[in-house]
C-alpha positions as CSV (number, residue, x, y, z in Angstrom):
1,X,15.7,-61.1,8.2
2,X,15.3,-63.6,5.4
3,X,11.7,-62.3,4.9
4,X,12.9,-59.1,4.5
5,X,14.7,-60.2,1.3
6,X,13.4,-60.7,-2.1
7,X,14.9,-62.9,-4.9
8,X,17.7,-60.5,-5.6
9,X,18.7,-60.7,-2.3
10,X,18.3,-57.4,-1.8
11,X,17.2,-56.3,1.7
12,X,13.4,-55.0,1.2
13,X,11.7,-52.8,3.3
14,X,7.8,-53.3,4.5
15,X,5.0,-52.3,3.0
16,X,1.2,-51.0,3.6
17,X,0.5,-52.7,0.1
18,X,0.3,-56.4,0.1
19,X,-1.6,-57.3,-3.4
20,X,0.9,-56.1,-5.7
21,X,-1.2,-52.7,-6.2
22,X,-0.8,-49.2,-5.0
23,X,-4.0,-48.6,-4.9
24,X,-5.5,-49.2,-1.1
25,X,-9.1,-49.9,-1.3
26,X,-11.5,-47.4,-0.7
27,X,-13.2,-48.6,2.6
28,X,-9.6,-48.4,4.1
29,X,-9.1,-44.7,2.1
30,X,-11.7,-42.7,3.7
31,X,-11.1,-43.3,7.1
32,X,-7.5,-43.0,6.7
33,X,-7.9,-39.5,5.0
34,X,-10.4,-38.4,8.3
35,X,-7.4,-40.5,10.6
36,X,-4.8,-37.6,8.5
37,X,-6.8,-34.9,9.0
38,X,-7.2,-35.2,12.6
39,X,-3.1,-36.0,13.1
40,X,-2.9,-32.8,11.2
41,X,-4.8,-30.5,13.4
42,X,-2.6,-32.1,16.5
43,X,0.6,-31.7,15.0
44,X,-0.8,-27.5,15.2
45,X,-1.3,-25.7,18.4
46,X,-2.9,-26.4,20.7
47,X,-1.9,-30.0,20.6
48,X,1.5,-29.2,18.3
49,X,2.6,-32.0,18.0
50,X,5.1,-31.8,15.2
51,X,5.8,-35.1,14.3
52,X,2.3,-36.0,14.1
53,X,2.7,-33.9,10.7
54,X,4.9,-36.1,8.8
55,X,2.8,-38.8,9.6
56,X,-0.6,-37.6,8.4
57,X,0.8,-36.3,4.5
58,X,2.1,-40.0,4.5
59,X,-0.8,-41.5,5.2
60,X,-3.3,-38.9,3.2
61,X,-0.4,-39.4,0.1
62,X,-1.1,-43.3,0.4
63,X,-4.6,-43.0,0.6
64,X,-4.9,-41.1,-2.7
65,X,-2.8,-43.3,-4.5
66,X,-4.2,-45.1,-7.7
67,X,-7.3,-43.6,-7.1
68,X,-9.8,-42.3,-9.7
69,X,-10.5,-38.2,-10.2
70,X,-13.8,-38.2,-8.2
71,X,-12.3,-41.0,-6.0
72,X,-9.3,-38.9,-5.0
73,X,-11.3,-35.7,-4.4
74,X,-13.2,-37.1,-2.3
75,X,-10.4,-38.7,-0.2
76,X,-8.8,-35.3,0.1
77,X,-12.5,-33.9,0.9
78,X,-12.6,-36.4,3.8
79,X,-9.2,-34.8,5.0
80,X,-9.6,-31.1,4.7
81,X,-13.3,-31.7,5.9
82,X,-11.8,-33.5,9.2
83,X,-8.9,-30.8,9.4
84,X,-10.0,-27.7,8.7
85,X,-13.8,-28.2,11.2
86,X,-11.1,-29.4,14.5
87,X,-8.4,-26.4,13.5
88,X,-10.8,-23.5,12.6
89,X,-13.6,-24.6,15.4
90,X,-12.8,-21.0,16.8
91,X,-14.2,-19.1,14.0
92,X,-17.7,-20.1,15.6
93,X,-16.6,-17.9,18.4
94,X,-17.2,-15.0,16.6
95,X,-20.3,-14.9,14.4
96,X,-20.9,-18.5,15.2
97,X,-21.4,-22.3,13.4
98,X,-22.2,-20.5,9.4
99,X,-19.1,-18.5,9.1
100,X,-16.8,-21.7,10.6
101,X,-18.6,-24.3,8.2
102,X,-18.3,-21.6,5.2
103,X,-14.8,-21.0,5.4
104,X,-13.8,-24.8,7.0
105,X,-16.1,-26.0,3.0
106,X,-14.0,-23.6,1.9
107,X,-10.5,-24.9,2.6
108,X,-12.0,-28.4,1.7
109,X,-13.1,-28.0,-1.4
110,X,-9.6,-26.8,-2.1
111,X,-7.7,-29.4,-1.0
112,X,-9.8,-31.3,-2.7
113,X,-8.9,-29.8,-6.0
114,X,-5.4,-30.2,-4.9
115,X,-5.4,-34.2,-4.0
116,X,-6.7,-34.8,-7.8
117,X,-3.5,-33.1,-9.5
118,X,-1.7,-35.7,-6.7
119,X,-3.5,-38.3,-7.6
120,X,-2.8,-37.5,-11.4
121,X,1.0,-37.3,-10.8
122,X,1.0,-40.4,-9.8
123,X,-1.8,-42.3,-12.6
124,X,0.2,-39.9,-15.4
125,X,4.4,-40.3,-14.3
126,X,5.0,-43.9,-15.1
127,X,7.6,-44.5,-12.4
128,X,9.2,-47.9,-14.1
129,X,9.9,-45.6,-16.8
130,X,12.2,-43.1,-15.0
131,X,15.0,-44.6,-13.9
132,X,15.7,-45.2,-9.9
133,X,17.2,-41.7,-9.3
134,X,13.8,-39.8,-11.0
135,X,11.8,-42.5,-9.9
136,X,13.0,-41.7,-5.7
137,X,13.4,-38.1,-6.1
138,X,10.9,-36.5,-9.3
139,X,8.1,-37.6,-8.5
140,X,8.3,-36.6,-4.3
141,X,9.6,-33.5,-5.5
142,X,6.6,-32.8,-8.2
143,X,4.0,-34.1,-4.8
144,X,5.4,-31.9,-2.5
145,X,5.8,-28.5,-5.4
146,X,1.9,-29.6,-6.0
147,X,0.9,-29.1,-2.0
148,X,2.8,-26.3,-1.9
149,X,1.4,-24.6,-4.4
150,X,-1.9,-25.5,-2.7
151,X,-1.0,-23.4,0.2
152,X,0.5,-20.4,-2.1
153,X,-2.5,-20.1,-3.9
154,X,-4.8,-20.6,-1.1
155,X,-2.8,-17.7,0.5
156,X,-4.1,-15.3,-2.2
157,X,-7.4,-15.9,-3.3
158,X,-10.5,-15.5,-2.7
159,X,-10.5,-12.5,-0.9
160,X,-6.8,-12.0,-0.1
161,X,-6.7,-15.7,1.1
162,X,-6.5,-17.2,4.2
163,X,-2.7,-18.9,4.8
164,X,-3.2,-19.7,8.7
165,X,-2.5,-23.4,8.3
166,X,0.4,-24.7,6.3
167,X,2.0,-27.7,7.2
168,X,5.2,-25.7,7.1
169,X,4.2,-23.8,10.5
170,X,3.5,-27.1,12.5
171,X,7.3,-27.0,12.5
172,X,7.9,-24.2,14.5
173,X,8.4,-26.2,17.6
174,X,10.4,-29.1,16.4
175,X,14.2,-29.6,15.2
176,X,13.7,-28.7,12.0
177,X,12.7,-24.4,11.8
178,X,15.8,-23.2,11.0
179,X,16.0,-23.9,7.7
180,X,12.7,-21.6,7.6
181,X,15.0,-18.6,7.3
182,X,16.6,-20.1,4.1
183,X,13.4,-21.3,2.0
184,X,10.5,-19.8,4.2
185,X,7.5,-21.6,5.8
186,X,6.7,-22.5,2.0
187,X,9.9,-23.9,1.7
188,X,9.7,-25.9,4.3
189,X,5.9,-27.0,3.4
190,X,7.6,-28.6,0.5
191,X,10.7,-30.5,1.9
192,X,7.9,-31.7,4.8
193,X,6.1,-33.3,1.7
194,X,8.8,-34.4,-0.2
195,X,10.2,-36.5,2.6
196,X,6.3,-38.1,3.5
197,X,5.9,-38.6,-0.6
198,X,9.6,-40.0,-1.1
199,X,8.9,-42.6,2.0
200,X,5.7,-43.5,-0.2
201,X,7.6,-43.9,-3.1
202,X,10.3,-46.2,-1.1
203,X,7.0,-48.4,0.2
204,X,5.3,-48.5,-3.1
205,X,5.6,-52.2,-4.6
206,X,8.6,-53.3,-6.5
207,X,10.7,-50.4,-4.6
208,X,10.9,-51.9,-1.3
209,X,14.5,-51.9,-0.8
210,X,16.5,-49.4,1.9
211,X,18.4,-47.8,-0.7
212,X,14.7,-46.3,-2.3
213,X,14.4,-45.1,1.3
214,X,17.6,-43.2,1.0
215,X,15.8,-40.3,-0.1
216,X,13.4,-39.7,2.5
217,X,16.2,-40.0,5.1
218,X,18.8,-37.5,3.4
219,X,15.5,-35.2,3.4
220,X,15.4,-35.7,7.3
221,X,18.8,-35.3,7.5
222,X,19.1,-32.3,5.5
223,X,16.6,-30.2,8.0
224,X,17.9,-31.6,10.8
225,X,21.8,-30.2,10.4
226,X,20.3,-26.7,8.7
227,X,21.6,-24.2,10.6
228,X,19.5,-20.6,11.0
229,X,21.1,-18.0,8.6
230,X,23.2,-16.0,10.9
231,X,21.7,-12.4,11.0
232,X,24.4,-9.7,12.6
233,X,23.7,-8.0,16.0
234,X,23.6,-4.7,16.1
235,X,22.9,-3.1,19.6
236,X,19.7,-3.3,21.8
237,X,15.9,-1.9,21.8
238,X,14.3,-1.3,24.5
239,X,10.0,-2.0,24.5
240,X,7.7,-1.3,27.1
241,X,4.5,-3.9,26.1
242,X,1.4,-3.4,27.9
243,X,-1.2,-5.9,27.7
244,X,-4.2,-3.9,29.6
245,X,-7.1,-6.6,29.7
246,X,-9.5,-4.2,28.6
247,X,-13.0,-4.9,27.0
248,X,-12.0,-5.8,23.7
249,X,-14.4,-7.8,21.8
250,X,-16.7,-7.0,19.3
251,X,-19.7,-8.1,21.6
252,X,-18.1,-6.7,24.8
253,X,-20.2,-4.2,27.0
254,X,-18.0,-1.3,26.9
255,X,-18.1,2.8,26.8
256,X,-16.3,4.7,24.6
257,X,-12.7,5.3,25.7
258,X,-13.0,2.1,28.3
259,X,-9.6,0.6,26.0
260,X,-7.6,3.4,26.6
261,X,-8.2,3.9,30.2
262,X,-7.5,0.2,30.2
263,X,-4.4,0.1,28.4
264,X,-3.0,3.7,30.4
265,X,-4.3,2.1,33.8
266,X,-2.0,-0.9,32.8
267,X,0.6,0.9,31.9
268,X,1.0,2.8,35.2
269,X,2.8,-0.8,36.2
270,X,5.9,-0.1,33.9
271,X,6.0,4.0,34.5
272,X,9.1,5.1,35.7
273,X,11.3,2.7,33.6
274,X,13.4,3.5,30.6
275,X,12.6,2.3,26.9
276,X,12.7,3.2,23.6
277,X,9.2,2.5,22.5
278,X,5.9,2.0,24.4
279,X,3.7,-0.5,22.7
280,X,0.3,-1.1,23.1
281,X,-1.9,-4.0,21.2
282,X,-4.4,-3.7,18.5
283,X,-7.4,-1.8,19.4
284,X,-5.7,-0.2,22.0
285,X,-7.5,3.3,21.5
286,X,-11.3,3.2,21.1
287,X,-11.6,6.9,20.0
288,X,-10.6,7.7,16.8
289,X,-7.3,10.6,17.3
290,X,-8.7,12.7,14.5
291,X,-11.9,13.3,15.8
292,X,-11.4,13.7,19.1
293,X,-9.0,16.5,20.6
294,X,-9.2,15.0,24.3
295,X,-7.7,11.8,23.4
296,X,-5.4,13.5,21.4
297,X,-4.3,15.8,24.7
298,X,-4.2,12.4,26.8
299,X,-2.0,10.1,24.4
300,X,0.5,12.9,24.0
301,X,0.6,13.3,27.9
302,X,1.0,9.2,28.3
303,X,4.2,9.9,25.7
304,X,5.6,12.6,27.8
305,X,5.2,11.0,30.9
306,X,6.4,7.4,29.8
307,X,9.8,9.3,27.8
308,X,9.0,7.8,24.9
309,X,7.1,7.3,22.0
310,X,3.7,5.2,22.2
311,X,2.9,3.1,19.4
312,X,-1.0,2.4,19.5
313,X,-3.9,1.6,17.2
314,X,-7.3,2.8,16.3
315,X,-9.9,2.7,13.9
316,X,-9.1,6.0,11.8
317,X,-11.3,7.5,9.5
318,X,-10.4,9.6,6.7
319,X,-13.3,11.0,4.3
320,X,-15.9,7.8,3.6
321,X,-12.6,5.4,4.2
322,X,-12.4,3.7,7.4
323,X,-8.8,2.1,8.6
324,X,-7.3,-0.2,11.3
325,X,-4.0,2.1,11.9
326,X,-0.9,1.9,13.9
327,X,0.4,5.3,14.9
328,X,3.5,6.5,16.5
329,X,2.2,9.0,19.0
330,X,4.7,11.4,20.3
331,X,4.3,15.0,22.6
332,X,3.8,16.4,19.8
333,X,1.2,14.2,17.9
334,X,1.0,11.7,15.3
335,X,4.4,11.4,13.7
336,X,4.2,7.9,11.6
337,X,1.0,5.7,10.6
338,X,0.8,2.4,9.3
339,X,-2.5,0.7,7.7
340,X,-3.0,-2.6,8.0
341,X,-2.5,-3.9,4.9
342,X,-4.7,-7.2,5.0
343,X,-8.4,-6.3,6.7
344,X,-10.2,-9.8,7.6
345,X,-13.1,-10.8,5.4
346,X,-16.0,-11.1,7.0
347,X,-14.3,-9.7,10.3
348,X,-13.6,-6.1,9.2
349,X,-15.0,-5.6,5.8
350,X,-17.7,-7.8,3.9
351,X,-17.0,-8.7,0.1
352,X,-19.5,-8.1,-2.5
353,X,-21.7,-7.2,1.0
354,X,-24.8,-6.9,-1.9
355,X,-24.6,-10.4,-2.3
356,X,-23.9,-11.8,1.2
357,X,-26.1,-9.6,2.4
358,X,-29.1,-11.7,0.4
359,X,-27.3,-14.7,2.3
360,X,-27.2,-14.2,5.4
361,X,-28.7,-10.8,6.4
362,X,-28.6,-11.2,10.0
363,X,-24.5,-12.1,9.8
364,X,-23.6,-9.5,7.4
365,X,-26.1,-6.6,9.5
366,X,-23.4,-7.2,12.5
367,X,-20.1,-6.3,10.8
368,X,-20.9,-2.4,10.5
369,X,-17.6,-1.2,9.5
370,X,-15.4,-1.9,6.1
371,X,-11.8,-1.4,7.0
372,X,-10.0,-0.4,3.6
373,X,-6.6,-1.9,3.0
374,X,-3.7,0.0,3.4
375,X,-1.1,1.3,0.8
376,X,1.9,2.5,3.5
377,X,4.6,0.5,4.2
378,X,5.4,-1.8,7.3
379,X,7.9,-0.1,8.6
380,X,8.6,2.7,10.8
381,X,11.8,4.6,12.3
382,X,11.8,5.2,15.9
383,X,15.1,6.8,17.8
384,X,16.9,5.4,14.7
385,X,16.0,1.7,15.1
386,X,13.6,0.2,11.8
387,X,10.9,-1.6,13.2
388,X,9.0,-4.0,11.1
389,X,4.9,-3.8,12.1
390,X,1.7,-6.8,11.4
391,X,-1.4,-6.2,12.6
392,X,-3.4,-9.5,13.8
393,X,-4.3,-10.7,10.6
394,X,-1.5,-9.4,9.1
395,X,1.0,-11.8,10.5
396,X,0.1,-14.7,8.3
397,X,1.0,-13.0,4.7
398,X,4.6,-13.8,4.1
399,X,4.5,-10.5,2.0
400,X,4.1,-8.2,4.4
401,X,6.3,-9.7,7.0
402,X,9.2,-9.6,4.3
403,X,8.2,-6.4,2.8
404,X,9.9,-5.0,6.6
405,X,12.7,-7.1,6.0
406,X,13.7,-6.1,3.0
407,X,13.0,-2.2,3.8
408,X,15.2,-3.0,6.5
409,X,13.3,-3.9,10.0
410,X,15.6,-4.9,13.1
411,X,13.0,-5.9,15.3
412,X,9.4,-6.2,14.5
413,X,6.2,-5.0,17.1
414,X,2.7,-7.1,16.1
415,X,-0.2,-5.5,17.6
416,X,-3.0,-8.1,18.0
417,X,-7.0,-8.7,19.6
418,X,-7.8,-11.8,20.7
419,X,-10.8,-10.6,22.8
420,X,-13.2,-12.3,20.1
421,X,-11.4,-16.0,20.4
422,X,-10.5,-16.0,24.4
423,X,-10.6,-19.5,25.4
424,X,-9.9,-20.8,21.8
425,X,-6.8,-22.2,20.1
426,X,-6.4,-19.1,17.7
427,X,-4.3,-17.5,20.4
428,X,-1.7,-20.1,20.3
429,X,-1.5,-20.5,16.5
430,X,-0.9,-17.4,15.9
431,X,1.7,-17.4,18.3
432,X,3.7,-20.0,16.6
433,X,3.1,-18.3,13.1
434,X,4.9,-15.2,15.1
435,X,7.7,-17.4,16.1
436,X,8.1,-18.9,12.9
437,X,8.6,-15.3,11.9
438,X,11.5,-14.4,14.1
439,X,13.2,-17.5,12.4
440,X,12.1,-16.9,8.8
441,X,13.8,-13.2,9.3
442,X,16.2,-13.6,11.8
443,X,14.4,-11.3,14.0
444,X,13.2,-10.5,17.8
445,X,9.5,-10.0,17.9
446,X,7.6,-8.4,20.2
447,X,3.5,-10.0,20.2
448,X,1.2,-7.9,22.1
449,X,-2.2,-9.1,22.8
450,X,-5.3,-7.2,24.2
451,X,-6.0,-10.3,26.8
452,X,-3.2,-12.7,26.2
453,X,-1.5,-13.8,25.3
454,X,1.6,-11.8,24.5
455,X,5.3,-12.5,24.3
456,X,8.6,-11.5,23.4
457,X,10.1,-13.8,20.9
458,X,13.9,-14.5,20.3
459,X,15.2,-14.6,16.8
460,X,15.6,-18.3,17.2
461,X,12.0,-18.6,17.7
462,X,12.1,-19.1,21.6
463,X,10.0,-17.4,24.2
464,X,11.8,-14.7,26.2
465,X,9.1,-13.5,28.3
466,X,5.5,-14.2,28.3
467,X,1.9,-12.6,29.7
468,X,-0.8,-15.1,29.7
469,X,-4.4,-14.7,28.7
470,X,-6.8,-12.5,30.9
471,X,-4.4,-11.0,32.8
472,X,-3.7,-7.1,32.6
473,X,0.4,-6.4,33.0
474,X,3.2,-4.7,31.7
475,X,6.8,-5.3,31.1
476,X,10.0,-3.8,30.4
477,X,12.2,-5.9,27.6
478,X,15.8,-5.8,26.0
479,X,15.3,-7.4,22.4
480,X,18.1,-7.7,20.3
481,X,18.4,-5.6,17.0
482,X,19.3,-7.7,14.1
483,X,20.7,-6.4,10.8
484,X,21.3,-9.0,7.5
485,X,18.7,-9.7,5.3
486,X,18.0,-14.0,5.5
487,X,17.6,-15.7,2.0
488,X,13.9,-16.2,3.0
489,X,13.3,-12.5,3.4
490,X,14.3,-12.4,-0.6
491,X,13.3,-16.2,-2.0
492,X,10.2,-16.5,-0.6
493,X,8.3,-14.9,-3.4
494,X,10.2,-16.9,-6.0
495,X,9.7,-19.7,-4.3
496,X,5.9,-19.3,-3.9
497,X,6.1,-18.2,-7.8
498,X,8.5,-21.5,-9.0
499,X,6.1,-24.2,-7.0
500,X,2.8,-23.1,-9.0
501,X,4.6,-22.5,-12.0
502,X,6.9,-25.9,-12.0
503,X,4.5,-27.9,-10.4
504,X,1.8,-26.7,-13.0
505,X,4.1,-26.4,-15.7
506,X,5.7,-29.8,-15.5
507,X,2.7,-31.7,-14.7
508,X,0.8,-30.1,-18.0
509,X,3.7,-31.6,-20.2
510,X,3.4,-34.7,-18.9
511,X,-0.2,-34.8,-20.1
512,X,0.5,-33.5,-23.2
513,X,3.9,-35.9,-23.7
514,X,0.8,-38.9,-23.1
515,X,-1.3,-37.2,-25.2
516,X,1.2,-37.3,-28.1
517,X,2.6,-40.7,-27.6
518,X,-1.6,-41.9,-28.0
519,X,-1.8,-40.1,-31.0
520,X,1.3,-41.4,-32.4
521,X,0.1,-45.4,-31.9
């Protein structure tokens, strides 16, 4: 214990530094930034192991310490590099290696964009200067605005972003998701940083004492003893999901109608039964309604004979525009439609195709339709219940999954294809974003896959019922309607909005405070 203790007596705490710098040399950085980036991509599905999370921004946050600009972005290079090739390996599924190492380059250039303004908090905040109480809490709060604003801004550019992997989702399955539904996944992103940046700050030298560790444990603490916003119940719903197997990939030998007959074959399991709603997955009808009176006849006769509503999806075209639609199909026809809102890049439409086409002809020549984005909202009214809708890609934009909330959804329905990425880990990750939904809003979700896997979600984030990949069933389910609007459903925007601006704002006048204090000497 005496070892512990420094010449003030004070009990000191260890430390990864042991010459009096903070900077660690640059042989040890590197491979700790790839070591980070592969605890990263376990603490997410498959692996998701949660914990695993804390300790990779801690060890990527001491790596990038006291480095230079070029230094530190290529530390954080290292990381995303590492990160983003072992998370997004099942992008290769589809079109192959070029599209995965595009959009994995992608997400690693970015990050390492983001580890310079990190590294630059630290170089340009003179902690000594502070005081203890700015020193502990400023600067781990300024880190963690500066990675979350990383993720926000990721989440909307280029090309209506790509937010699948924010360290706030590799929470979902440990003790700490419920405070989700009071600052959202971004929220949590940031007090997941700030408690890795404050224990960085309580290691760095001449802080070494448990009370500069204080900080990182209240953080802890504070998660920990969150309770989930209590949303009010307000009755029952009843679902029929059918997850009908069918031939649903982009490269699957198929006929036209081979879906449908797949998804009504499947369906035949549940007939008989009493619900509110039958829902079938994205891409469940491969003939578009419009053109095709037939299909029309046959999906109003499924409604009829099921007693209910069917809530499907097809490609629909309308003049030149081509859409990825939900439609509530009753006796009587189409009554509601919802666009999805979010098409995939590169998946369902091509950007600037004139260009990538001069790229990479033979990619670009395989994605034949461009999906145009929707405009309606993502909501519909059946029997009287609000039900909140996200197609696939949909379910990662915090936007559109609060958009429902706030128009007031009770129970959400995401119609998803995972035909493309069967035996990959992009079924399970988008799973848990779904979870971390039904916490973030305080709602049951419903997740119905083409082959697996689907799943009726609580709205504490827990698995009710489950159909696993490959397998064609159907099943009957009681969610819970929810009613109460969670302070994520309304902060999350201003949240996304105050990290950038803070983070950038109060980082640009510490540069200019230095740049004023030079000029003055």
């Amino acid at each position: 214990m005496t070892a512990l203790r420094g010449a003030t007596g004070a009990l000191r705490m260890p430390s990864m530094w042991t010459s009096g710098t903070d900077s660690l040399p640059v042989t040890a950085a590197l491979p700790l930034a790839a070591a980070a980036g592969l605890l990263m991509d376990a603490a997410t599905p498959d692996l998701g192991w949660w914990p695993l999370a804390f300790v990779s921004v801690t060890i990527l946050l001491a790596a990038l310490l006291g480095r230079g600009t070029l230094a530190s972005f290529v530390v954080g290079c290292v990381f995303g590099a590492v990160f983003n090739l072992a998370h997004l390996v099942w992008v290769a599924q589809f079109l192959g290696p070029v599209p995965w190492l595009a959009l994995s380059a992608l997400q690693t250039v970015l990050i390492g964009v983001s580890s310079i303004t990190i590294t630059l908090t630290y170089r340009w905040v003179k902690v000594r200067r502070l005081g203890g109480a700015l020193d502990l809490l400023g600067i781990p709060a300024l880190v963690a605005a500066l990675w979350a604003a990383r993720e926000v801004l990721v989440g909307m550019w280029p090309y209506s972003g790509f937010p699948w992997a924010r360290v706030g989702m590799t929470q979902v399955s440990g003790p700490f998701p419920e405070v989700a539904s009071w600052v959202g996944t971004t929220g949590v992103t940031f007090l997941v940083v700030g408690v890795c940046a404050a224990l960085v700050q309580a290691l760095r030298p001449g802080r070494r004492t448990l009370r500069a560790g204080v900080p990182a444990l209240v953080g802890v603490l504070l998660m920990a003893v969150t309770p989930q916003y209590a949303t009010r119940s307000i009755g029952t719903f009843t679902v029929g999901w059918v997850q009908g197997n069918g031939p649903a990939g982009y490269f699957d030998d198929r006929n036209e109608g081979d879906m449908l007959r797949a998804q009504a074959s499947t369906s035949k399991t549940i007939r008989g039964q009493q619900m509110d709603v039958l829902a079938w997955p994205e891409g469940s009808v491969d003939i578009d309604p419009a053109s095709s009176e037939p299909t029309r006849r046959v999906l109003s006769e499924i409604s009829a004979a099921y007693g209910a509503p069917l809530l499907m999806n097809a490609a629909t075209t309308r003049g030149e525009q081509t859409f990825n639609s939900t439609m509530l199909w009753t006796t009587d026809g189409s009554e509601q439609s919802y666009d999805k809102l979010n098409p995939v890049p590169f998946g369902e439409y091509v950007p600037d195709r004139w260009l990538f086409e001069r790229l990479a002809p033979d990619l670009v020549s395989l994605i034949q339709r461009e999906y145009t984005p929707g405009r309606s909202a993502p909501v519909m009214d059946i029997g009287g219940t609000r039900v909140g809708l996200a197609i696939c890609f949909d379910v990662i934009y915090d936007d559109v999954i609060f958009d429902a909330a706030r128009q007031g959804a009770q129970v959400y329905i995401f119609q998803t294809n995972n035909a493309d990425f069967r035996g990959t880990d992009e079924n399970v990750q988008q799973l848990a974003i779904a979870r971390m939904r039904a916490i973030e809003t305080g709602r049951a979700v419903v997740n119905v896959s083409t082959v697996g896997t689907s799943q009726v979600i609580n709205p504490d984030g827990s698995t009710e019922e489950t159909i696993g990949v490959d397998t064609a069933a159907g099943r009957v389910s009681e969610v819970p309607l929810r009613a109460g609007i969670t302070p994520a459903s309304w902060l999350s925007p201003t949240i996304e909005i105050a990290m950038v601006v803070a983070s950038a704002g109060v980082l640009l006048c510490v540069r200019l405070r230095i740049h004023v204090r030079a000029r003055k000497r």
